[in-house]
C-alpha positions in Angstrom: 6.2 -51.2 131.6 4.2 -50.3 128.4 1.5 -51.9 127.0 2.2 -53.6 123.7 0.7 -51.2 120.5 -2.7 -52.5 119.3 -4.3 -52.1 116.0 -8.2 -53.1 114.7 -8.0 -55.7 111.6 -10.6 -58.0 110.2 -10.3 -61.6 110.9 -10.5 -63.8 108.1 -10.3 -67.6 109.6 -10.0 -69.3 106.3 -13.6 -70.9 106.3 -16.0 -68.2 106.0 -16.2 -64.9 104.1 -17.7 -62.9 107.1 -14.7 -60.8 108.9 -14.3 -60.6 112.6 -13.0 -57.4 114.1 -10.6 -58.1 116.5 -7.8 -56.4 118.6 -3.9 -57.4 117.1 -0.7 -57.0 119.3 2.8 -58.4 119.3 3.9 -60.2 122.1 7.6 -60.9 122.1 7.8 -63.6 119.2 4.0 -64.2 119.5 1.3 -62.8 117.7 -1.9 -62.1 119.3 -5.4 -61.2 117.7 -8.6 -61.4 119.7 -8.4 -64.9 121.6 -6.1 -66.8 119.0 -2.4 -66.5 118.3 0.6 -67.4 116.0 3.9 -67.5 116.0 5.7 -64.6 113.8 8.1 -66.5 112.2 5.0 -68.1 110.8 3.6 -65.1 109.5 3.3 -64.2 105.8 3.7 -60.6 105.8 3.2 -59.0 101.9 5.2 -56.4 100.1 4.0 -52.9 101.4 2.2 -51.0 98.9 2.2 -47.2 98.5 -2.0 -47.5 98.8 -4.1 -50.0 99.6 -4.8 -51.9 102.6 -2.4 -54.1 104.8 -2.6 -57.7 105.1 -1.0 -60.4 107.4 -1.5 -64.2 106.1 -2.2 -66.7 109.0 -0.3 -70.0 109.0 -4.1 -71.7 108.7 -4.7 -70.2 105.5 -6.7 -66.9 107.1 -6.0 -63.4 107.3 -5.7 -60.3 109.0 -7.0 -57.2 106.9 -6.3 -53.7 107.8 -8.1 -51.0 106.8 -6.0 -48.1 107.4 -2.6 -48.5 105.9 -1.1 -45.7 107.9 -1.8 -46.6 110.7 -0.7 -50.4 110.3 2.9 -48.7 109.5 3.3 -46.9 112.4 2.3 -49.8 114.3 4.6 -52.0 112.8 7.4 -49.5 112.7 6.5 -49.0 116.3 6.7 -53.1 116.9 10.2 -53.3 115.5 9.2 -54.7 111.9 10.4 -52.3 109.2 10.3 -52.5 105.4 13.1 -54.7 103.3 16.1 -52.9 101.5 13.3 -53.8 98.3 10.5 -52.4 99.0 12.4 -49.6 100.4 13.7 -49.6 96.9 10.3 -50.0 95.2 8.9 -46.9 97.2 11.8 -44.4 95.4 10.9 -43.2 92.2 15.1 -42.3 91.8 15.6 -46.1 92.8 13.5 -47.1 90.1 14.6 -45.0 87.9 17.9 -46.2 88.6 16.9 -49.5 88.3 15.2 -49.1 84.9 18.6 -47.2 83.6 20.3 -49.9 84.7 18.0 -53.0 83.5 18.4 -51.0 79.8 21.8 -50.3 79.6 22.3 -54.3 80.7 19.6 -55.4 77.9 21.8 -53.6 75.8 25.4 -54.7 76.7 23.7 -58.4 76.5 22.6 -57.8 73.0 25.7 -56.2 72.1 28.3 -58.6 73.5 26.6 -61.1 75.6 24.2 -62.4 72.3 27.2 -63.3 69.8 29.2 -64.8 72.7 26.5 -66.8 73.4 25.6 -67.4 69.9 29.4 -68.0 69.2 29.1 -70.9 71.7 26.4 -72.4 70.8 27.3 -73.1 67.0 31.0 -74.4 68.3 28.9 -76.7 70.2 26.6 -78.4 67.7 27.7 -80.9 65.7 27.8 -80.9 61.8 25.6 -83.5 61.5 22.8 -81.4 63.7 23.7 -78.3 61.3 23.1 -80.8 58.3 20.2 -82.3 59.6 18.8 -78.4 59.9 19.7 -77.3 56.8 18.2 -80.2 55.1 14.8 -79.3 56.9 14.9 -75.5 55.5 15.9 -76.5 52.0 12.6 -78.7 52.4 10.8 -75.9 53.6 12.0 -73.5 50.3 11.1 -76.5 47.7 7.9 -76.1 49.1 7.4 -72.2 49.5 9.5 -70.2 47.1 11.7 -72.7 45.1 10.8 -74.7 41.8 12.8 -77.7 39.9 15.4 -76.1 38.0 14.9 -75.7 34.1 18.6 -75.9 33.5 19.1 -78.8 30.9 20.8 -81.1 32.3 23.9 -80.6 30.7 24.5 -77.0 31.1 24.1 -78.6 35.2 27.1 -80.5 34.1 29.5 -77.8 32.8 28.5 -75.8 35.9 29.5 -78.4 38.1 32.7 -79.4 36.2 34.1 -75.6 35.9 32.9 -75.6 39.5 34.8 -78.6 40.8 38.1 -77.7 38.6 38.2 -74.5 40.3 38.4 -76.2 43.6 41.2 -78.5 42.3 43.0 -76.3 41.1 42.5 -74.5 44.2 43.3 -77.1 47.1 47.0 -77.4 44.7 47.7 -74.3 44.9 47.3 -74.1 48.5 44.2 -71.8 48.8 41.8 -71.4 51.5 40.4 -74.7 53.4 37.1 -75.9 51.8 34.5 -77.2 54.0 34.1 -81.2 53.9 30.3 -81.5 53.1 28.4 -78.9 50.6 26.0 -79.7 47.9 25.2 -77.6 44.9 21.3 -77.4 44.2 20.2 -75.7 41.2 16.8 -73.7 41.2 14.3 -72.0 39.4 13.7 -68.9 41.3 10.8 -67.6 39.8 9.4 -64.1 40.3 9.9 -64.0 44.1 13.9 -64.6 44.0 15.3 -64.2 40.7 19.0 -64.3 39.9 19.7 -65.1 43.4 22.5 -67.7 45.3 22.1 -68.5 49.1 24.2 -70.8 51.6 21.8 -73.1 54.0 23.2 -74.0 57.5 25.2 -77.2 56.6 26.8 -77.3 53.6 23.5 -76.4 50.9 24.4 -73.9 48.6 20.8 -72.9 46.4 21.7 -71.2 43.1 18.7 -70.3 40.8 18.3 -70.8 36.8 18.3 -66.6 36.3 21.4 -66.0 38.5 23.1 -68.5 35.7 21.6 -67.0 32.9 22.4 -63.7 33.8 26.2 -64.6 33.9 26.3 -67.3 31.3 28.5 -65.2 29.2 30.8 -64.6 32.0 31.3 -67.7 34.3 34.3 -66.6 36.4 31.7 -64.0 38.0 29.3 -67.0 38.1 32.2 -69.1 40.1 33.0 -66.2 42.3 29.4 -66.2 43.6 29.7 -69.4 44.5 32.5 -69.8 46.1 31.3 -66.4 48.6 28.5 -68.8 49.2 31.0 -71.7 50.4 32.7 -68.7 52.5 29.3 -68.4 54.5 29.4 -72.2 54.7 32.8 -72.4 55.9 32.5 -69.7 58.6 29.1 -71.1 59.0 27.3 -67.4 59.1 23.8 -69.2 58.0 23.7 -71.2 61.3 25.0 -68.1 63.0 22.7 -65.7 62.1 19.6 -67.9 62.2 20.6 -68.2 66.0 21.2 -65.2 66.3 18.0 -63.5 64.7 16.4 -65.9 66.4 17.5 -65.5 69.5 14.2 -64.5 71.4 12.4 -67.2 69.4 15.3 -70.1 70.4 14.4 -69.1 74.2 11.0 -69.3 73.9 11.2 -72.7 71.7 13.8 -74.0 74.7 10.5 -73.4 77.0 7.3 -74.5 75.4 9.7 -77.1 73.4 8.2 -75.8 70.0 10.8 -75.0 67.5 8.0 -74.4 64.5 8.0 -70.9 65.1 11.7 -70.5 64.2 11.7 -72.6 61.2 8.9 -70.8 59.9 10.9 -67.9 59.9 13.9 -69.4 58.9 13.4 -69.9 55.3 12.5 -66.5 53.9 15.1 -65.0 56.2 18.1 -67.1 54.9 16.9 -66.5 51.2 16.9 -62.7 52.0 20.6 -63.0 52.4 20.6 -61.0 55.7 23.6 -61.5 57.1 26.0 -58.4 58.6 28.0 -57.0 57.0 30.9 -57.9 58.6 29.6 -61.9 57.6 29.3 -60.9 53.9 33.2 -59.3 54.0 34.4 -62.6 55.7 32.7 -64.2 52.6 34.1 -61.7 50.3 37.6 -62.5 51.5 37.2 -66.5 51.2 35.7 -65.6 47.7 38.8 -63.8 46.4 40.7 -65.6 47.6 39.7 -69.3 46.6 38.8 -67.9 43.2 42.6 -66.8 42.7 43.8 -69.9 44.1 41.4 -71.9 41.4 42.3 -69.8 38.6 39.4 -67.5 38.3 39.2 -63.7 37.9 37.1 -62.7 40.7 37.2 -58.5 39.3 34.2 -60.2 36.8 31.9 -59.5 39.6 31.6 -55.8 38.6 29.6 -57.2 36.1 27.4 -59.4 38.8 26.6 -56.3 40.6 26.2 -53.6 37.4 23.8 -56.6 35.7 21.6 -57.2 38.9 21.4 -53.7 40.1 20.0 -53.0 35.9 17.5 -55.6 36.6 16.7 -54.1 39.6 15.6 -50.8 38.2 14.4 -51.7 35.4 12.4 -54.8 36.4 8.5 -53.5 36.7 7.3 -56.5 39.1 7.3 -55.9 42.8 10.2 -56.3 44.7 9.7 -59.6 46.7 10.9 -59.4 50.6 13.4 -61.7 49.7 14.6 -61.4 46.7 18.3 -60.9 46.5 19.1 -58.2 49.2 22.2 -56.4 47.3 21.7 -53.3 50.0 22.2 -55.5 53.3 25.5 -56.1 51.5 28.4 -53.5 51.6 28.2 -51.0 48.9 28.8 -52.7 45.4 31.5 -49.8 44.9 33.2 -50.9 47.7 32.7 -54.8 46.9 34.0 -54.3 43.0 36.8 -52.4 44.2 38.2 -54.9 46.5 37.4 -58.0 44.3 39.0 -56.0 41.7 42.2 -55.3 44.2 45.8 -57.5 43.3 
């Protein structure tokens, strides 16, 4: 009968720092080291490492240290322990190269299909009143960052809203596109930092500014077209959409540390930026054409929204703002006037 394999390891009992050389060998389920034992299955045997030395961890909080990691491998291949399919894994550089293509190419299907699902689900899952309550906050937020009380007199705010509400009559009898229940109107000065600008908050807030009214005063059916594109991203709710969705990383770390501030920092310049896909915008394009023809308004006038703000554009000499209105994350405005131009 042969002698169970021994190895030399330093005894650590949990109590003092000095190590104890001592003799270790595996008897049946049993294992033995100098005058103490302990059962294996109450052994805490550690991932095997390409260098360094071996360990054991003792049930009563010591350990067994071995010096020489080769032959600690031998000796437990020789006892019948071998390594896990893991850190069998671990020790292949083409496994882990594998496993790296593998953890990429599934970041990237998550991000491509797996983010708007889940995004999809999670605005079909809050309520309205939750998306109001939200949009509320970041109008609060742009009162107090970028956005001024309007200089309109107050009753050039009434003919907007009038033209603006016979439109949607005249719409909803003709049988147009559904309008969404809540919306509000707000009217702002946009100052230097947006300009002629018009942007739809998650719930219903639609922000137009002072300069996006003067620059169309002389042609309100562009004016009204603009607007009701904004109630398109309203209606298909694209600002709740994309603020989950651009927040994505930021929602998962708020879910953990419970602190949402980060995100609603963010929030305001990003919806003001207009940065929705493209696909969004030609959702809101289609709404847009299609309510304003139901409503009795000639939605080919916006050649002249997007000839008049792409002048101002080049020829205004103050610095672009991050946010002011972001006409190239739209779809080209020759493709845009040809299609709101389209019977």
């Amino acid at each position: 009968m042969h002698a169970a394999p021994r190895l030399t390891a330093d005894w650590y009992d949990g109590r003092s720092a000095r190590a104890r050389p001592v003799d270790v060998w595996l008897d049946g389920k049993t294992l033995r080291y100098g005058d103490q034992s302990a059962p294996v299955a109450s052994l805490t045997w550690p991932e095997r490492q390409r260098h360094g030395q071996r360990q054991i961890l003792l049930p009563a909080g010591g350990l067994l240290s071995f010096a020489d990691a080769g032959a600690f491998d031998a000796w437990a291949q020789a006892s019948g322990r071998s390594d896990s399919a893991v850190v069998q894994w671990q020790q292949s550089w083409r496994l882990a190269a594998l496993s790296l293509a593998l953890l990429v190419a599934g970041l990237a299907a998550g991000y491509r299909w797996g983010l708007p699902w889940g995004v999809n689900v999670a605005v079909d899952a809050m309520p309205r009143t939750v998306e109001q309550k939200l949009g509320g906050h970041l109008l609060g937020r742009l009162d107090q960052q970028w956005l001024k009380p309007s200089r309109l007199p107050a009753e050039a705010q009434r003919a907007w809203r009038a033209r603006w509400a016979a439109m949607l009559q005249q719409a909803r009898q003709a049988g147009g596109p559904a309008v969404p229940e809540q919306f509000a109107v707000h009217f702002r000065d946009g100052g230097k930092a947006l300009g002629p600008n018009a942007f739809a908050l998650p719930g219903g807030d639609v922000v137009l500014t002072d300069e996006l009214l003067k620059l169309l005063d002389d042609t309100p059916d562009a004016a009204l077209t603009v607007l009701a594109h904004e109630l398109g991203h309203v209606q298909h709710r694209h600002g709740l959409r994309m603020l989950l969705h651009a927040g994505a990383i930021g929602v998962v770390a708020s879910v953990i540390v419970g602190d949402f501030s980060t995100l609603l920092a963010a929030a305001p310049a990003l919806l003001a930026s207009n940065a929705y896909s493209r696909d969004n915008e030609r959702e809101a394009d289609f709404y847009a054409r299609a309510l304003a023809r139901a409503g009795g308004v000639d939605p080919s006038r916006m050649a002249v929204f997007f000839e008049r703000v792409a002048h101002k554009k080049r020829s205004d000499e103050t610095p672009q703002s991050p946010i002011a209105i972001a006409i190239s994350t739209h779809p080209a405005d020759e493709e845009r006037v040809k299609f709101f131009s389209e019977r």
